[in-house]
C-alpha positions in Angstrom: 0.0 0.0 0.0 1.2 3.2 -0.8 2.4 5.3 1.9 0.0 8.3 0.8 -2.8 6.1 0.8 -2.0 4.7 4.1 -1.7 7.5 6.2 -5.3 8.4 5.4 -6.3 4.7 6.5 -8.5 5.0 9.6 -8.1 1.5 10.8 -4.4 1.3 10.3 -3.5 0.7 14.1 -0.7 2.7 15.2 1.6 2.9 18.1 -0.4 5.5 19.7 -3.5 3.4 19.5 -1.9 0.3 21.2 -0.6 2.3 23.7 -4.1 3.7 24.8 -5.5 0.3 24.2 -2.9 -1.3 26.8 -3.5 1.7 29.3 -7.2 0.9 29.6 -6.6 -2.7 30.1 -4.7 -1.7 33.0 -7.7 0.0 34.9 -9.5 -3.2 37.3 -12.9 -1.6 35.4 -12.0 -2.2 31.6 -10.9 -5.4 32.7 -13.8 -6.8 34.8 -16.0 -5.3 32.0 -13.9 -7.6 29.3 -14.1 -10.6 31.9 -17.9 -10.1 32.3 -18.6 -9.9 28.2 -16.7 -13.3 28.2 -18.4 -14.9 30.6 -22.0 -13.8 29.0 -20.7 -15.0 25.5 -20.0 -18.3 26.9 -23.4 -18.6 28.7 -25.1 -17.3 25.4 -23.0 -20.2 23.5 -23.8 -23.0 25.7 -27.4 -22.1 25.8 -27.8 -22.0 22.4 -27.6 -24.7 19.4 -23.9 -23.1 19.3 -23.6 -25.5 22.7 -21.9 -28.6 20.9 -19.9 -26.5 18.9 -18.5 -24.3 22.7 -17.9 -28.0 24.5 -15.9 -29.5 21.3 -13.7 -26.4 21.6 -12.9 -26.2 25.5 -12.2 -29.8 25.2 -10.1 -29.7 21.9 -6.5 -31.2 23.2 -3.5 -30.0 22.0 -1.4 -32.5 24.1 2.5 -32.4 23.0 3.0 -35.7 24.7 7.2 -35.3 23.8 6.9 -32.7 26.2 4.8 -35.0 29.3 1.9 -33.0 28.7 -0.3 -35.3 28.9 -4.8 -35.0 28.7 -4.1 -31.2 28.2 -7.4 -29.1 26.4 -8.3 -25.4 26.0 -9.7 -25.7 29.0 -6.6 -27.1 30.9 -4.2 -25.0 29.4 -6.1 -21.9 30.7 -6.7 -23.0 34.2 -2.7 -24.1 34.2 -1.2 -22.0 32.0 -2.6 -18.3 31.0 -4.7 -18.2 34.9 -0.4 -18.4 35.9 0.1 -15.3 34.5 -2.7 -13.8 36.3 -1.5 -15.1 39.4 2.1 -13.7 38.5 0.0 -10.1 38.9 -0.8 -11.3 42.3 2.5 -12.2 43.4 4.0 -8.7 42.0 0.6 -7.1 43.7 1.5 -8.4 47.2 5.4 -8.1 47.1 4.2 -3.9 46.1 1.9 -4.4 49.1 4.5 -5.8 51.7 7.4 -3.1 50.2 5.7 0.0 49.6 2.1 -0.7 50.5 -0.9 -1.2 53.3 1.2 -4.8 54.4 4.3 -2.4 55.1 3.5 -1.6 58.6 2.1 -5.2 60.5 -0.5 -2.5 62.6 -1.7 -1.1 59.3 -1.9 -4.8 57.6 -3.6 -6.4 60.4 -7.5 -5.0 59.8 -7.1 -6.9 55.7 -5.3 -9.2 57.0 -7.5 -10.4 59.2 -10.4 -9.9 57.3 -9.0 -12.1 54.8 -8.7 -15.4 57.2 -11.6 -14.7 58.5 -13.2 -14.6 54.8 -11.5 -17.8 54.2 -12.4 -20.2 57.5 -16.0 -19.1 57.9 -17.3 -19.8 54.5 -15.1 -22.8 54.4 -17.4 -23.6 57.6 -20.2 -22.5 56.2 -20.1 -24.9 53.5 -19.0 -28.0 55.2 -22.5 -27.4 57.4 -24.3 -27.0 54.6 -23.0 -29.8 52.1 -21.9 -32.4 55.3 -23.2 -36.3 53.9 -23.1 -35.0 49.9 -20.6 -37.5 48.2 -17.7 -35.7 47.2 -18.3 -32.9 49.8 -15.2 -32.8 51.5 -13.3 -31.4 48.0 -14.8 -28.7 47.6 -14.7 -26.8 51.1 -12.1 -24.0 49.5 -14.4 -23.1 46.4 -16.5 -20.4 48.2 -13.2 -19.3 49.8 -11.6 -16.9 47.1 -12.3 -13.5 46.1 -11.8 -12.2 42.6 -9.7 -9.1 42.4 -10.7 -7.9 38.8 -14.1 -8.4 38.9 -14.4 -7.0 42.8 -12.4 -3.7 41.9 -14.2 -3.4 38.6 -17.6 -3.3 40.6 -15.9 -1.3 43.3 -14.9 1.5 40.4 -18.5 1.3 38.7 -21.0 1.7 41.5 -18.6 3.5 44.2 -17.5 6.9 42.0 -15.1 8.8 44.7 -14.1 5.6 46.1 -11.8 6.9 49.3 -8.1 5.5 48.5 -8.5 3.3 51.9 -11.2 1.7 51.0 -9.9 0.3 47.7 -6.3 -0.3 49.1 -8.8 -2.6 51.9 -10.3 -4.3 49.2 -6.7 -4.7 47.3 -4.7 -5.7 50.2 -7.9 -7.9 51.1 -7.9 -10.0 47.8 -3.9 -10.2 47.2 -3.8 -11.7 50.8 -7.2 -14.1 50.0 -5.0 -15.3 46.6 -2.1 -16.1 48.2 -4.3 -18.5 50.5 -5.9 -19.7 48.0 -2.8 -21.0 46.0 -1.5 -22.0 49.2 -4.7 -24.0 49.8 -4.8 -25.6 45.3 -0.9 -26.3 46.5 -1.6 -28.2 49.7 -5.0 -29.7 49.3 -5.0 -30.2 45.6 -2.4 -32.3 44.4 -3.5 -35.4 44.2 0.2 -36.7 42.2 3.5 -35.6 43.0 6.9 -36.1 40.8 10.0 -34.9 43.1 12.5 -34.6 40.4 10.1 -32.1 38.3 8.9 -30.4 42.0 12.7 -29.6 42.8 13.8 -28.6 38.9 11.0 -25.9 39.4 12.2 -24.8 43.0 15.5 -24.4 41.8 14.8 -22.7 38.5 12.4 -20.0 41.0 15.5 -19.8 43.5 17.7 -19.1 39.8 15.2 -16.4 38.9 15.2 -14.7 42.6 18.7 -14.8 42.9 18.9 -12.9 39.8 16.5 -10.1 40.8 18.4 -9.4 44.1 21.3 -9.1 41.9 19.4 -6.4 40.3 20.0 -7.9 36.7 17.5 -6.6 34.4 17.1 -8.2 30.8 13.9 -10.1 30.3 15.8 -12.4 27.7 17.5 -14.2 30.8 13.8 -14.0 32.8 11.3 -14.9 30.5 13.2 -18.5 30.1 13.5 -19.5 33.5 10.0 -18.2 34.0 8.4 -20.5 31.6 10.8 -23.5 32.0 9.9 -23.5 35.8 6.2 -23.1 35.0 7.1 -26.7 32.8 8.6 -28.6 35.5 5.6 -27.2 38.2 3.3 -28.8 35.7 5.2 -31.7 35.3 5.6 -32.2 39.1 1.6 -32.4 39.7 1.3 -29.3 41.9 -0.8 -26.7 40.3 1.1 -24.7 37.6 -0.2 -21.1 39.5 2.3 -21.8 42.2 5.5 -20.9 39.5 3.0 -18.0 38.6 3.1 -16.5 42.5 6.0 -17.4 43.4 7.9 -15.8 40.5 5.5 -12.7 40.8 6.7 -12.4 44.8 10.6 -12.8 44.1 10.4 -10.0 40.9 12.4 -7.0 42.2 10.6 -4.2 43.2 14.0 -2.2 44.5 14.2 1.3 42.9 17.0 1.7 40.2 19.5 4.4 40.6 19.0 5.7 37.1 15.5 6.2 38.3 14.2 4.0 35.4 11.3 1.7 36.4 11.5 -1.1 38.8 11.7 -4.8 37.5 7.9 -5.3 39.1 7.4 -1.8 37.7 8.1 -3.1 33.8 6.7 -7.1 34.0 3.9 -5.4 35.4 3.4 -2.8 32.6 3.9 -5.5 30.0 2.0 -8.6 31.5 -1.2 -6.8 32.8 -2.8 -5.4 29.9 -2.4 -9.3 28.5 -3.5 -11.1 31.7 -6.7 -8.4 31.7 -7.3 -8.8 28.0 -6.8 -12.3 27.0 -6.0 -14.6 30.3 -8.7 -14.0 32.2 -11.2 -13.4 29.6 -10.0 -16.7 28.1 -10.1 -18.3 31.4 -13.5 -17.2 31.9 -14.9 -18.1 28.7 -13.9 -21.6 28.5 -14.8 -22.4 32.0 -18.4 -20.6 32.8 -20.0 -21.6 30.1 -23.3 -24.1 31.8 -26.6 -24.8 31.0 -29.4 -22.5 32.8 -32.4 -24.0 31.9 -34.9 -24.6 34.6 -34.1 -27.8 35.0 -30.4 -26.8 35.2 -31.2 -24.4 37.7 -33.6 -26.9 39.5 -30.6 -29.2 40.1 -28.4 -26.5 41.5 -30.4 -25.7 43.9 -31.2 -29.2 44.7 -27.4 -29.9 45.2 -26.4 -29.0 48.3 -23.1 -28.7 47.4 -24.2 -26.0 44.9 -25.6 -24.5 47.7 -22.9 -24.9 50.4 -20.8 -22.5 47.8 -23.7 -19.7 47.2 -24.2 -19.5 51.1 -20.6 -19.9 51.7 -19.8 -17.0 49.2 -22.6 -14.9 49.6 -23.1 -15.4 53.6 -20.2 -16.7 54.5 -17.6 -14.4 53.2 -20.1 -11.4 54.5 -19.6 -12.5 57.7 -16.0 -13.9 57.3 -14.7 -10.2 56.1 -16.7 -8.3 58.1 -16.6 -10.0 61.5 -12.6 -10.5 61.1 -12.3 -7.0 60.6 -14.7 -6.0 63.2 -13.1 -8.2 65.8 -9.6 -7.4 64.8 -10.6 -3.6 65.8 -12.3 -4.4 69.2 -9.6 -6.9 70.3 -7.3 -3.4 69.5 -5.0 -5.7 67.3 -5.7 -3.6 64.5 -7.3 0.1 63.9 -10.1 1.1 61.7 -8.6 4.4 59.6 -9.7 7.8 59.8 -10.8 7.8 56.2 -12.9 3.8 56.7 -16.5 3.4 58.1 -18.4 0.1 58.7 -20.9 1.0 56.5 -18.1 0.7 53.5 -16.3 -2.1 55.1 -19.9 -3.9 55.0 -19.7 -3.2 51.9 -16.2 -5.0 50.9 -17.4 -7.5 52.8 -20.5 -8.4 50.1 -18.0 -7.4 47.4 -15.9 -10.4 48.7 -18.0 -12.7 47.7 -17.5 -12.4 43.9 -15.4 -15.4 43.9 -15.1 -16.1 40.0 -11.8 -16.8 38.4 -10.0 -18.7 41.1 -13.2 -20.4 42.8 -13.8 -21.9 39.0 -10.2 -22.5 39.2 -10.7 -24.5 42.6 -13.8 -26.1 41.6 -12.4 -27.7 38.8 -9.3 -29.1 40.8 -12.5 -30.7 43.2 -15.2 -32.1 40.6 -13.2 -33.4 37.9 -16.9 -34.8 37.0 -18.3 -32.4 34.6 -21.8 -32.5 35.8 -20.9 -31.9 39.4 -18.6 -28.9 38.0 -21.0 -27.7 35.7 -23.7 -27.1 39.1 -20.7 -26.2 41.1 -19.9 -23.1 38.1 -23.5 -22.4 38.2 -23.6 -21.6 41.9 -20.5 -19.8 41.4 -22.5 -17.4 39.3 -25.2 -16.9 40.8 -23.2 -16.4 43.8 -21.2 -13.7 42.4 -23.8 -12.0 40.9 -25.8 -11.7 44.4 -22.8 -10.7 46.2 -21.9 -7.8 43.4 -25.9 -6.8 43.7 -25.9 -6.5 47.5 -22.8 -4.9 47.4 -24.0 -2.1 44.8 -26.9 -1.7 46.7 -24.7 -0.6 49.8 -22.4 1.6 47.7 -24.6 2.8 45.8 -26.9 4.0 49.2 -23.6 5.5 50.6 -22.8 7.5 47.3 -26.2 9.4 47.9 -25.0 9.8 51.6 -21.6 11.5 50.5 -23.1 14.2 47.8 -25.8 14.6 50.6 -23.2 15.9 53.0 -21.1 17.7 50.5 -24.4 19.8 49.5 -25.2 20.2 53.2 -21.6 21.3 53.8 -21.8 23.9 51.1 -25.1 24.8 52.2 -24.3 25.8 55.7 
């Protein structure tokens, strides 16, 4: 194409546009919005007569068995593989909270902190009472235990404009701490196989990787090889892939440069997020919450009560997890409520918590390999989240009218 002729091209993408492009992937609202339009295309796909045509192509193996990648489909390969990346955003997430952030100060972390075991062990609870005697009970006690950080700071940003800066570093510190649980939990709980030789190749190749990043060495040519060759030997090993993901994330160098160029975190971070935003998680989500919501779909969720034990667990159980924690980490004095945090907004974290989507799929696959029980466990995970984002709008929401209330009553008087 001519040059001429080209410059005048609307549609010819340009650095300028890519960069925007990559900037609003970035923001927790784009994202969750992009997450959210992948989950309702999969729901419309398996609903539809499309529904063969959606299961042949989660299931579609590409299985290089020269490699020991063995029974791998679309499905698989985004649980294990692209859902790492996402969890390598967690680890940098929390190593930024522990260096510079709220989990700096142990007084100042305590009130998330807290929060976050307690919105681990009570729905945990709350499920094993409501599912105790179901076969197959027992595996899935840590499905209504996660939060969702995109989807819970993209509903956050929507329905709370003027969030205070508190709040959402609550809510961030909150679901970095509740991930790193959780792949502590898919670590411990959820390896059913495990190869030592492959489990200690992966060790070493993380221990290779952190060495380097104390060292302060800098080109992602040395990284991005070790990064993916101990995500191979994780997988190999029969411990969830995610754990390479984390554990890299954690060790990436976050120690300012005396140039004053960007941080190691700083730049993985600036690369990797717009990707794990726009394609991982959307990927992740469309290949795994796609189920049938028929009536008699729906009938036999909420005739399962393991279905169940997850929507109370993540819905109720979370609520008063988060909110309890917090509220008896504050009169016990082993933490402080800040000047700029109210109960009333805290309440509403605590509802917000229980939008457990990307890694309570992730869990709930590892516990019902049996596609029908997954298939009612995804369903409750759904409706589950979409209760818990509702209840939580409705709380924001009420305390957005509050706040322009007393700003007009301030200006009045």
């Amino acid at each position: 194409m001519p040059r001429r002729v080209a410059a005048r091209w609307p549609f010819q993408p340009t650095a300028r546009y890519s960069r925007n492009l990559a900037e609003a992937l970035r923001t927790e609202t784009i994202g969750g919005v992009i997450m959210l339009a992948a989950t309702i295309v999969a729901l419309v796909l398996a609903n539809t007569p499309w529904s063969r045509f959606y299961d042949d192509l989660r299931t579609y193996e590409i299985s290089p068995s020269w490699l020991g990648l063995d029974h791998m489909d679309l499905q698989h390969w985004a649980s294990s593989g692209l859902l790492a990346i996402f969890f390598f955003i967690a680890g940098l997430e929390l190593r930024e909270e522990l260096t510079h952030g709220e989990l700096r100060d142990p007084r100042d972390a305590a009130l998330p902190v807290i929060a976050a075991v307690g919105g681990v062990a009570v729905p945990a609870l709350v499920f094993l009472a409501i599912s105790a005697g179901e076969p197959g009970a027992g595996r899935g006690w840590a499905v209504p235990t996660a939060t969702d950080i995109a989807f819970a700071l993209a509903v956050l940003a929507v329905t709370f404009t003027q969030c205070p800066a508190p709040l959402r570093a609550f809510l961030l510190t909150l679901a970095v701490v509740d991930d790193l649980i959780a792949i502590t939990i898919i670590a411990v709980f959820y390896t059913d196989r495990l190869a030592l030789a492959p489990l200690v190749t992966s060790a070493l190749l993380i221990a290779v990787y952190g060495a380097a990043q104390a060292k302060g060495l800098r080109s992602p040519w040395m990284y991005v090889p070790i990064a993916v060759l101990a995500w191979y030997f994780m997988q190999r090993s029969g411990v969830h892939a995610t754990v390479a993901g984390v554990a890299l994330g954690m060790l990436t160098s976050s120690r300012e440069t005396p140039d004053g160029q960007p941080t190691n975190a700083e730049r993985a971070d600036h690369v990797l997020r717009p990707f794990s935003a726009g394609f991982c998680v959307p990927v992740f989500a469309f290949l795994s919450a796609g189920v049938a919501l028929g009536g008699s779909a729906l009938g036999d969720v909420f005739g399962d009560r393991v279905a169940l034990g997850v929507i109370a667990g993540l819905v109720i159980g979370k609520f008063v997890g988060v909110f309890g924690g917090a509220w008896m980490a504050v009169r016990l004095g082993l933490a402080t409520l800040g000047d700029s945090l109210y109960w009333r907004e805290i309440a509403g974290v605590a509802l917000l918590a229980g939008v457990g989507f990307t890694v309570s799929l992730l869990i709930g696959g590892l516990a019902y390999p049996d596609p029908a029980q997954f298939e009612r466990v995804t369903t409750a995970v759904l409706i589950a989240s979409l209760l818990a984002s509702a209840a939580a709008s409705l709380v924001f929401r009420h305390r957005v009218r509050q706040r322009a209330r007393s700003v007009v009553s301030d200006e009045g008087g």
